[in-house]
C-alpha positions in Angstrom: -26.7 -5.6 -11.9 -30.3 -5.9 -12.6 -32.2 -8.2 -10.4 -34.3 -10.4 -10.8 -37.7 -12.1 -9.8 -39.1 -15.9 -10.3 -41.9 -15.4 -12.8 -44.2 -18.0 -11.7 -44.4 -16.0 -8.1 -44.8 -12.7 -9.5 -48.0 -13.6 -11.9 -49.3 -14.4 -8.6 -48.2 -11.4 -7.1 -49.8 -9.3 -9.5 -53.0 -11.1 -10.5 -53.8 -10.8 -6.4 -53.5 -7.1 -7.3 -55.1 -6.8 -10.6 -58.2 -8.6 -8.9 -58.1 -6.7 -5.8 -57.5 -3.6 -7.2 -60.3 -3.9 -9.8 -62.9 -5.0 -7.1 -61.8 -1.7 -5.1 -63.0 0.0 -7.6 -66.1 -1.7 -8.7 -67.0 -1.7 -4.8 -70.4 -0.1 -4.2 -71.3 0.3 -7.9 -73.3 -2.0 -10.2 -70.8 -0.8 -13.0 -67.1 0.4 -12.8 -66.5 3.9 -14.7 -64.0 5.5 -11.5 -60.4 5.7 -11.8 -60.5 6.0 -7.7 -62.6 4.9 -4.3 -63.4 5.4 -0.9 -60.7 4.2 1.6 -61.7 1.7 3.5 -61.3 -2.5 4.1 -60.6 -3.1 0.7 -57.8 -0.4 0.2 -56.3 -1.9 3.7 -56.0 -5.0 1.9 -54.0 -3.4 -1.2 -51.9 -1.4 0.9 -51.1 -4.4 2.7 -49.0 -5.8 -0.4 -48.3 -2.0 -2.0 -44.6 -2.3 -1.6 -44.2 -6.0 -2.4 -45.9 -5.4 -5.5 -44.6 -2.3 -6.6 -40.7 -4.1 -6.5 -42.0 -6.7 -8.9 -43.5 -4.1 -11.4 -40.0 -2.4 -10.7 -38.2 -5.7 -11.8 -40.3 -7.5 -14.3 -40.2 -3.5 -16.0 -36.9 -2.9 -15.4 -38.0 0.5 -14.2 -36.1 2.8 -12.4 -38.8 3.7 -10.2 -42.2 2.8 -9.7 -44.3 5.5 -7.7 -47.0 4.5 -5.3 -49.9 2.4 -6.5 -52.5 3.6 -3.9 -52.5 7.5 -4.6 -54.5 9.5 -1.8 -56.5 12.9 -3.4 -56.5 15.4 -1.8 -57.9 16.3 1.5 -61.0 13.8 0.7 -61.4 9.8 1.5 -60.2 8.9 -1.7 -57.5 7.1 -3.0 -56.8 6.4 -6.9 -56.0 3.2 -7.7 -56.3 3.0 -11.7 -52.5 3.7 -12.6 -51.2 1.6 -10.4 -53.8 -1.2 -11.7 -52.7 -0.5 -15.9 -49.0 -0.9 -14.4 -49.8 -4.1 -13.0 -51.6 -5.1 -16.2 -48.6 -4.1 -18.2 -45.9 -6.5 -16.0 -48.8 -9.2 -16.7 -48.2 -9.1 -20.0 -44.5 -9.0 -20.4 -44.6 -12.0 -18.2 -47.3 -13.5 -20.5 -44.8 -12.7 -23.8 -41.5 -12.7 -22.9 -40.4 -15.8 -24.2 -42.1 -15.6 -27.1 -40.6 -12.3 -27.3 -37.3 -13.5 -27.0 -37.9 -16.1 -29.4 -38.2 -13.9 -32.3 -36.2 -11.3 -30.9 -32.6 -12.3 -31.0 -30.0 -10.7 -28.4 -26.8 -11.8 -26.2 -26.8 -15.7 -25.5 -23.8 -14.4 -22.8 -24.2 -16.2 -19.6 -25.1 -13.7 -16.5 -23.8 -14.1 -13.3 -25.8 -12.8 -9.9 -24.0 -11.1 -7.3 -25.3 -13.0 -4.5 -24.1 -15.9 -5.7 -20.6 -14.8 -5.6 -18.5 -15.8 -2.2 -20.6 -15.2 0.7 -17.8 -13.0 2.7 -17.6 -10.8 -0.1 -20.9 -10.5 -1.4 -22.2 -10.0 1.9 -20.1 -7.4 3.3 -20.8 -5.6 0.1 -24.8 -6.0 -0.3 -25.6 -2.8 1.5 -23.3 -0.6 -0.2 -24.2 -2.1 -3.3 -27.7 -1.5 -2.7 -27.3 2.3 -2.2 -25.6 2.8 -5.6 -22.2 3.2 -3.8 -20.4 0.5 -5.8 -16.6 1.6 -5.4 -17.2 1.7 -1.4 -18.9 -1.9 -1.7 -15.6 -3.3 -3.4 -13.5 -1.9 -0.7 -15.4 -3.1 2.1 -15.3 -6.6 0.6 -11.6 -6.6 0.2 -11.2 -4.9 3.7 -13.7 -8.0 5.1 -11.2 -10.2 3.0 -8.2 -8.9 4.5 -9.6 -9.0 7.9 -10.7 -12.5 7.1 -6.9 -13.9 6.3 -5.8 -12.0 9.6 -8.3 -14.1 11.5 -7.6 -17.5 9.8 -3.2 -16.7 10.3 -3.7 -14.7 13.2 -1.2 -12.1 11.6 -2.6 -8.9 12.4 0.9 -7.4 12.6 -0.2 -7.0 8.7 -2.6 -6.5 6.1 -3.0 -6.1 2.6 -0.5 -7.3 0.3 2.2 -7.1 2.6 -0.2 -9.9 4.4 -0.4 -11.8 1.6 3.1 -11.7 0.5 3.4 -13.4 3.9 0.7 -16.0 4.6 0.9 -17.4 0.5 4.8 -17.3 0.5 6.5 -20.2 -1.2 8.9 -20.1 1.8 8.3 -22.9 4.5 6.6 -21.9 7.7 8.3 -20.3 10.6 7.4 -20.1 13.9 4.7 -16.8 14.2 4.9 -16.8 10.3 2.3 -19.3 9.4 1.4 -20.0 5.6 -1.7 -20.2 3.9 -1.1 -23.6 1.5 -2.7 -24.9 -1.9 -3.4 -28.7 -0.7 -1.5 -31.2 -2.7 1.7 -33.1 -3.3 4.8 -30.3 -3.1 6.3 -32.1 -6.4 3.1 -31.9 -8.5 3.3 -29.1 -11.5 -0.1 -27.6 -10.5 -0.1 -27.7 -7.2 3.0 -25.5 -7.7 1.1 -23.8 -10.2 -1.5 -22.3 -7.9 0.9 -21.6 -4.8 2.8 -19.3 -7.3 0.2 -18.0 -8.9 -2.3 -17.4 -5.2 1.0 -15.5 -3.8 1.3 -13.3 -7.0 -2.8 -13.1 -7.7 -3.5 -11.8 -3.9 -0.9 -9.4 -4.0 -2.6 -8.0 -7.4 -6.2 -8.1 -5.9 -4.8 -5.8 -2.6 -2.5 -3.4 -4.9 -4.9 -3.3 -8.2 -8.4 -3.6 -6.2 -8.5 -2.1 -2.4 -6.3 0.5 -2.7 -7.6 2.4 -5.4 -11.1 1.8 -3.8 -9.6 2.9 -0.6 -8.1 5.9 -2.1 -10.5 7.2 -5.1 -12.7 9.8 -5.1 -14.5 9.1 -8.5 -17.4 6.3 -8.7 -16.4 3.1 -10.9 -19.6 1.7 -12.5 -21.7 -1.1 -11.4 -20.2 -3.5 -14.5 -16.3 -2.3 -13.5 -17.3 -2.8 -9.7 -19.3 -6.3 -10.1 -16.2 -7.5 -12.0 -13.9 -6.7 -9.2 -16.0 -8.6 -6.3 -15.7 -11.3 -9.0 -12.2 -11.2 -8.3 -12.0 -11.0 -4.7 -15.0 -13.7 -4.4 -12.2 -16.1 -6.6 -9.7 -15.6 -4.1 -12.2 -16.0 -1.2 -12.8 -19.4 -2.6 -9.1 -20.0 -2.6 -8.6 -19.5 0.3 -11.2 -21.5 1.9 -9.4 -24.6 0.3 -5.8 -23.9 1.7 -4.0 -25.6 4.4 -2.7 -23.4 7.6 0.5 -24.2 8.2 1.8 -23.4 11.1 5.0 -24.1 13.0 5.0 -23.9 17.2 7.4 -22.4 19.1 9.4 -25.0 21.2 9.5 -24.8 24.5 
């Protein structure tokens, strides 16, 4: 998914560069004609923010990469500055005219949904994976933090997986050591026993159809394919977190 930065922050972001950058270069000179300058307090300053800056030419972009914007030469005290500087001047401007791009340029209305917005159990199990490119393993890793998750809340560790959820969301009433994971709400009313039939059948689906083939493949799923399967699993995670446990104790 492609991320995104608040626009307001990153004009600031990079007119601290532009300005910065520029003076570098006119530093020393009554006139600037030098695509590079001497190292020194001034370059400090820009290498300071390098990285930051370089993300937000990356996002506002939508580049792949951006390379370093305070280039060393060679084996002297110099350091060119001037590519880096006509980048930043470029994500300036598609700040400055992107909504009057998009005003005459017409293209998907679709809503978009960020990732980190999904459940926080799964999105943040999956973050790190999902930041290295390695999608398919972020999906499992959120279903196996999922899984792990109904284990803790029944404490049925005997299981996992659908069998787990065949268990905990059964429409069967609890026994003792077989506690069940309950849609709150009147037994008689229609959607209440809508959504108890349906969690039992859907978190059965989301272990059979989602983790295992995670688990198991050995070819990459995309980022779109991946992103709509943590989608899935972050539903469920919200389900969850508005069941009852029932649980029945064992008499004495």
């Amino acid at each position: 998914m492609a991320q995104r930065v608040d626009p307001e922050w990153a004009k600031q972001v990079l007119e601290w560069w532009v300005k910065n950058a520029d003076a570098a270069l006119r530093e020393g000179r009554s006139r600037r004609e030098y695509e590079f300058c001497s190292s020194g307090h001034a370059t400090d300053k820009l290498l300071a923010r390098e990285l930051q800056t370089r993300r937000v030419i990356k996002v506002v972009l939508n580049l792949a990469k951006v390379d370093a914007l305070v280039r060393p030469l060679g084996q002297h005290n110099f350091v060119e500055l001037q590519t880096g500087l006509d980048l930043a001047r470029r994500a300036l401007g598609h700040l400055a005219t992107a909504a009057e791009t998009a005003q005459y340029i017409s293209g998907s209305s679709a809503p978009t949904m960020a990732a980190d917005s999904l459940h926080p159990l799964v999105w943040d199990s999956a973050a790190r994976l999902w930041g290295d490119d390695h999608h398919g393993a972020a999906v499992q890793r959120a279903a196996t933090f999922l899984n792990a998750h109904v284990q803790d809340l029944t404490g049925r560790r005997d299981l996992s997986d659908s069998a787990l959820m065949a268990q905990v969301f059964s429409l069967s009433p609890a026994e003792p050591g077989k506690p069940r994971l309950r849609w709150p709400g009147e037994d008689a009313d229609l959607t209440v026993r809508a959504m108890r039939s349906g969690m039992l059948q859907f978190s059965q689906g989301c272990f059979m159809a989602i983790r295992n083939p995670a688990t198991h493949r050995t070819n990459e799923v995309t980022a779109q394919e991946a992103l709509e399967q943590l989608a899935v699993l972050s539903t469920l995670a919200r389900w969850v977190d508005q069941c009852e446990l029932i649980e029945i104790s064992i008499g004495l």
